[in-house]
matplotlib code that plots the C-alpha trace (Angstrom):
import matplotlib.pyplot as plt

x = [0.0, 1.3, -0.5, 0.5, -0.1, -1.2, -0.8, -4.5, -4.8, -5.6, -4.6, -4.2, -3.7, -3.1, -4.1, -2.2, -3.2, -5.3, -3.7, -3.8, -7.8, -7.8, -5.9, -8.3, -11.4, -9.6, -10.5, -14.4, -14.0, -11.2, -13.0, -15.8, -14.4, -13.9, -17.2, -18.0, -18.6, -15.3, -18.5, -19.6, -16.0, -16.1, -18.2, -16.7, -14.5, -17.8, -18.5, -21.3, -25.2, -25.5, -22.8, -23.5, -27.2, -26.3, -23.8, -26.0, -28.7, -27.3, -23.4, -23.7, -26.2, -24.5, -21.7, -22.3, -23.8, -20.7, -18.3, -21.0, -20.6, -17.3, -17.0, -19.7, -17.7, -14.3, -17.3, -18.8, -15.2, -14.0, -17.6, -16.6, -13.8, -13.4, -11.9, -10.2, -8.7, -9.2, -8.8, -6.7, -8.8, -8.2, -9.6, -10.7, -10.2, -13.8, -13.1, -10.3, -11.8, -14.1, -11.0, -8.7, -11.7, -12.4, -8.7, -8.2, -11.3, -9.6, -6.4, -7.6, -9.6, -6.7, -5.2, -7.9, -7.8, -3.9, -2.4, 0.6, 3.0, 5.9, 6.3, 8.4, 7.0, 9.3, 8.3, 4.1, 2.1, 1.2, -2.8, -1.0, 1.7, -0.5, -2.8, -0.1, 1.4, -2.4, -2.1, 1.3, -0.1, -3.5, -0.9, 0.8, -2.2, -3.5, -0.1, -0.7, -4.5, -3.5, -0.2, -1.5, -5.5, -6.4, -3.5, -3.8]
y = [0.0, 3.9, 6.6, 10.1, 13.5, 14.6, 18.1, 18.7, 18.4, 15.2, 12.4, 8.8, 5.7, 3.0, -0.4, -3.2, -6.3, -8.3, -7.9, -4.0, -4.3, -6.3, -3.5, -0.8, -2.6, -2.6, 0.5, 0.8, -2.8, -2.0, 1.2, -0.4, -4.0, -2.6, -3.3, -0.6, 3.0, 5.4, 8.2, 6.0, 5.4, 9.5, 10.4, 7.8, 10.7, 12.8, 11.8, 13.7, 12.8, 16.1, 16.4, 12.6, 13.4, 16.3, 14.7, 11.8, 13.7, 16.7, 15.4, 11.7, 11.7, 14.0, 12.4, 9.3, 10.5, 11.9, 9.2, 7.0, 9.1, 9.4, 5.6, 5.4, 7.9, 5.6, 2.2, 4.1, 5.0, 1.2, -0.1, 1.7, 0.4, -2.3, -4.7, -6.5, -3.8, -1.0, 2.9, 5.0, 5.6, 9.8, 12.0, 14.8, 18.4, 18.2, 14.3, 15.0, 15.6, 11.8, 10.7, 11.3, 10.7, 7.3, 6.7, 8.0, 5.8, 2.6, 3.7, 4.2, 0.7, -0.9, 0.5, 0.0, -3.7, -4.3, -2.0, -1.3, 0.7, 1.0, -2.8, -4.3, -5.6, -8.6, -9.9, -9.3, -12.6, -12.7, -10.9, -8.4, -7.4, -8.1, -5.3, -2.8, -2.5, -1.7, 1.0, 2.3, 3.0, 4.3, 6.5, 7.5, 8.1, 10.0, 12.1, 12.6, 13.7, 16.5, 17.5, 17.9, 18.5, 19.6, 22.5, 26.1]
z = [0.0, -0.5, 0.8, -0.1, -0.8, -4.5, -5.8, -6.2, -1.9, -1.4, 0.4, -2.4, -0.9, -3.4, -2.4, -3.9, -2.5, -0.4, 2.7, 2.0, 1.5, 5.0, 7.1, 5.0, 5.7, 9.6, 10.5, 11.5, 12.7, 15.3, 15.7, 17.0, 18.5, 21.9, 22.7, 24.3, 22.4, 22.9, 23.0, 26.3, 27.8, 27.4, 29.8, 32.6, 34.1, 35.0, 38.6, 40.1, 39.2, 37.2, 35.0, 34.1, 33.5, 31.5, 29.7, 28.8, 27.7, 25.6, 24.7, 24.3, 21.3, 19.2, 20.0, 19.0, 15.6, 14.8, 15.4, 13.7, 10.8, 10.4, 10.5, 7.9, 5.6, 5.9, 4.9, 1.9, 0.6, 1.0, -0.3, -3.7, -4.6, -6.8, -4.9, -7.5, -9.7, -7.8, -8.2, -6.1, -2.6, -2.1, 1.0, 0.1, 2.7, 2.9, 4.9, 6.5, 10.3, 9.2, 8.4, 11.4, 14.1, 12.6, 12.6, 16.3, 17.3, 15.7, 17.6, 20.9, 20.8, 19.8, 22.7, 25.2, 24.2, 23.4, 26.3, 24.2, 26.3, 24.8, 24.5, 22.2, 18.6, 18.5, 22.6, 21.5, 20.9, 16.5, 17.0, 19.6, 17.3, 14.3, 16.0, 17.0, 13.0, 12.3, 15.1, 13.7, 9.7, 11.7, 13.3, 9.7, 8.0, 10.6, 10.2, 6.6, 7.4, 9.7, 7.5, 4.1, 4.5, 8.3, 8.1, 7.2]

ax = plt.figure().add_subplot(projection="3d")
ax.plot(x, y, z, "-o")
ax.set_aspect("equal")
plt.show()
């Protein structure tokens, strides 16, 4: 796979093979295999009866729209693609904040599930370190994102 900035503005990720389409298709799945909504794990630091009320009432829907949405904007780009000769994927300014939420949610499940810490990728068991290179292009693409289409 290469991802990389195009003159025009936008981001083009060129996948070249099955194992590219897995790690692309990744992303809303490890986004949302914690189990438990990153909108929901939010709100755990609020600790009196009101601000949890409050948050649940007025924050917590629109919250959860929005990282909905953002996954659902990474699913409609993958869904079309041709999978078996496909195009150039490219995000556009306009996805750019879809794009780096959906890739920070993936990130911080993998996290929340993996506990990475600094370990090292050579002492992880195969679906931990198998998880943490996903984390790591998450990580680069995210770079790219916020470089080339979130900047001023």
């Amino acid at each position: 796979m290469k991802a990389a900035p195009t003159l025009d503005g936008r981001i083009r990720i060129d996948i070249e093979s099955s194992l590219d389409w897995m790690i692309m298709q990744a992303i809303p799945h490890d986004a949302r295999m914690a189990g438990v909504e990153l909108a929901d794990r939010l709100g755990d630091v609020l600790d009196d009866d009101d601000s949890v009320s409050d948050w649940e009432e007025f924050v917590l829907p629109e919250l959860k729209e929005g990282f909905s949405s953002q996954l659902s904007l990474i699913e409609n780009k993958l869904a079309a693609l041709d999978k078996e000769a496909p195009d150039p994927l490219f995000i556009l300014k306009e996805e750019a904040e879809s794009w780096y939420g959906g890739l920070n949610q993936a990130r911080l499940a993998l996290e929340d599930r993996y506990h990475f810490d600094g370990d090292d990728p050579e002492e992880m068991s195969p679906g931990k370190r198998t998880a943490w290179f996903r984390n790591q292009f998450y990580q680069t693409l995210q770079s790219l994102v916020l470089e080339f289409l979130m900047r001023d």
